[in-house]
Structure formats: structure tokens, C-alpha cells
C-alpha positions in Angstrom: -12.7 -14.4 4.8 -11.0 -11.1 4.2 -11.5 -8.9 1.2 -9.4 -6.0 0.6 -10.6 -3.3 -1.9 -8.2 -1.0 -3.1 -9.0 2.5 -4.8 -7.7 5.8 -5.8 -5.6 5.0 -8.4 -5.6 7.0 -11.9 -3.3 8.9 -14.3 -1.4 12.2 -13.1 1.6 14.2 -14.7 5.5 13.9 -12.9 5.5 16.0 -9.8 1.8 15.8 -9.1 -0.1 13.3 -6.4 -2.6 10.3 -5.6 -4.2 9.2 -2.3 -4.6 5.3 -2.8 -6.8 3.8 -0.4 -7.5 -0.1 1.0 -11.0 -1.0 2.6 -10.6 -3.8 4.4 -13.4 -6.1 5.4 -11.8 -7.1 8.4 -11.3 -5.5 11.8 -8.3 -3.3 11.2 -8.6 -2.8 15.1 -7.5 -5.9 15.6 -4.2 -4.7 14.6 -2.6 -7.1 11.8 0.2 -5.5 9.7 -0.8 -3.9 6.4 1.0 -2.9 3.6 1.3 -1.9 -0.2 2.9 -3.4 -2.8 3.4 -2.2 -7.0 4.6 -4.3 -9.8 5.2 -2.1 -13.3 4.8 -4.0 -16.7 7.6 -6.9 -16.9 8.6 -6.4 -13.5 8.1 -8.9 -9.9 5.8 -7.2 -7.5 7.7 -5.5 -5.0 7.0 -4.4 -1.4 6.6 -0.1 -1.1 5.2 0.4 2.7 3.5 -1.1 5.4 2.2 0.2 8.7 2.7 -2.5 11.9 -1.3 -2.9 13.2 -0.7 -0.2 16.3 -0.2 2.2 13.9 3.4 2.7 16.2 6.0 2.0 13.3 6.0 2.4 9.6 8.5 1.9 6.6 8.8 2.6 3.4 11.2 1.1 0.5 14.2 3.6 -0.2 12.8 4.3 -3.7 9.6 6.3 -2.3 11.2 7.7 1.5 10.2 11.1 1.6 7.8 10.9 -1.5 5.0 7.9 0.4 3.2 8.3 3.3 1.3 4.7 4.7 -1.4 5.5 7.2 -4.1 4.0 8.7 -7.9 4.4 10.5 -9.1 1.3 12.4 -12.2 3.2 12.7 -13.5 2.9 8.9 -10.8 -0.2 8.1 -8.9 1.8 5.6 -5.5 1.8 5.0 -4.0 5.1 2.7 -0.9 5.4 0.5 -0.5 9.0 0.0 1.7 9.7 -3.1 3.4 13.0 -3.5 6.3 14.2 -6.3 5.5 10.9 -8.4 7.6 9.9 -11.1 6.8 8.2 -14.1 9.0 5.1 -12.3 6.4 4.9 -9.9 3.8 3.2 -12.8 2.5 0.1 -11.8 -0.3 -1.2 -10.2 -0.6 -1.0 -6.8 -2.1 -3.5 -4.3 -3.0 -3.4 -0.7 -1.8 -6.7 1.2 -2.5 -8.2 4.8 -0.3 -10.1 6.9 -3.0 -12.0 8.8 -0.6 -13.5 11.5 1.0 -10.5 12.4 0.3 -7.6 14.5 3.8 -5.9 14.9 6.7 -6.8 12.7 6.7 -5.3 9.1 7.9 -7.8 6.6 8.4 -6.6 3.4 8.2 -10.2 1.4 5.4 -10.8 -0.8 5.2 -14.3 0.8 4.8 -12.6 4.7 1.4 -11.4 3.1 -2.0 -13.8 3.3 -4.4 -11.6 1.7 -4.5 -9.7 -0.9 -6.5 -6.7 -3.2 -7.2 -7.2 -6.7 -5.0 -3.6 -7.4 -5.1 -0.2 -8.7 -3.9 1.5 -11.4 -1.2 4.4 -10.8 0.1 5.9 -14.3 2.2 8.9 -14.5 3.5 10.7 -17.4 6.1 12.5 -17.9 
């Protein structure tokens, strides 16, 4: 059974920054495909980054390229969002998802994902 735990979320001003962070309880050395995902009030969850399990390739949705950063540390099973110049678009709440039968690709459909985090709070005003 995997358990994913997110943290770090809370409520900053437009411009300012968060550091989300995903424990997993499974072997992230074992290299499956992570990722985040948001979904705002009223709106479908939609996919943000994910970070292929050798930590070799990335990608991030257009909306958040050069503001989101996905990285990773097999040696404490965390996976980190780090969120810089944040926009009051960027409110929703935030969950941590694991592809379970991949170790490469990046998909970025919600249905690629096996496991998920019960999400984080990320509010910013404007």
C-alpha cells in the first residue's frame, strides 16, 4: 500500500513563495514517476509537474514554466514543488500523485496516476 502525504501548503501574498512537499511511504528509489496536480474551486483537477523516477527529465504545464520547480530525494521519499512569483490563479489545492507502473515517461493525465495524497491547501491573495 502506498500513502502519499503532502505538506507545505498555506496562504501567501501575489509575488511571494511556498515549498510544497510529498512523503511518500514507498521507495522513491525504486524510481516510479511522481507528480503534482491542483484543482481551484469549480474547476477539474489538472496536472502542473512531474519528475520521471531517475530524476533525469522533468515538465511542467505552460501555466507555471519558469515560476515551478518539481524535485525529488529518493533518500528521505520526498517529492518538492517549489513555488516562486505565485499568482492568485495559482489557488487550489494541490495534490502529490504516483504513477505506480511507470519509471520513465511523464504522463500528465489524471487517469496515468494510481496513487494519490489527500492535498494541500495553496491560497494567494492579491
Amino acid at each position: 500500500q502506498v500513502q502519499l502525504v503532502e505538506s507545505g501548503g498555506g496562504f501567501v501574498q501575489a509575488g511571494g513563495s511556498l515549498r510544497l512537499s510529498c512523503a511518500a511511504s514507498v521507495r522513491t528509489s525504486t524510481s516510479y514517476t511522481m507528480a503534482w496536480f491542483r484543482q481551484a474551486p469549480g474547476k477539474e483537477r489538472e496536472f502542473v509537474a512531474a519528475i520521471s523516477g531517475n530524476t533525469a527529465g522533468t515538465y511542467n504545464t505552460v501555466s507555471v514554466k519558469g515560476r515551478f520547480a518539481i524535485s525529488r530525494d529518493n533518500t528521505n521519499n520526498t517529492v518538492y514543488l517549489q513555488m516562486d512569483s505565485l499568482e492568485p490563479e495559482d489557488t487550489a489545492v494541490y495534490y502529490c500523485a504516483l504513477d505506480y507502473n511507470n519509471t520513465i515517461i511523464i504522463r500528465t493525465t489524471l487517469h496515468a496516476y494510481e496513487y494519490w495524497g489527500h492535498g494541500t491547501q495553496v491560497t494567494v491573495s492579491s
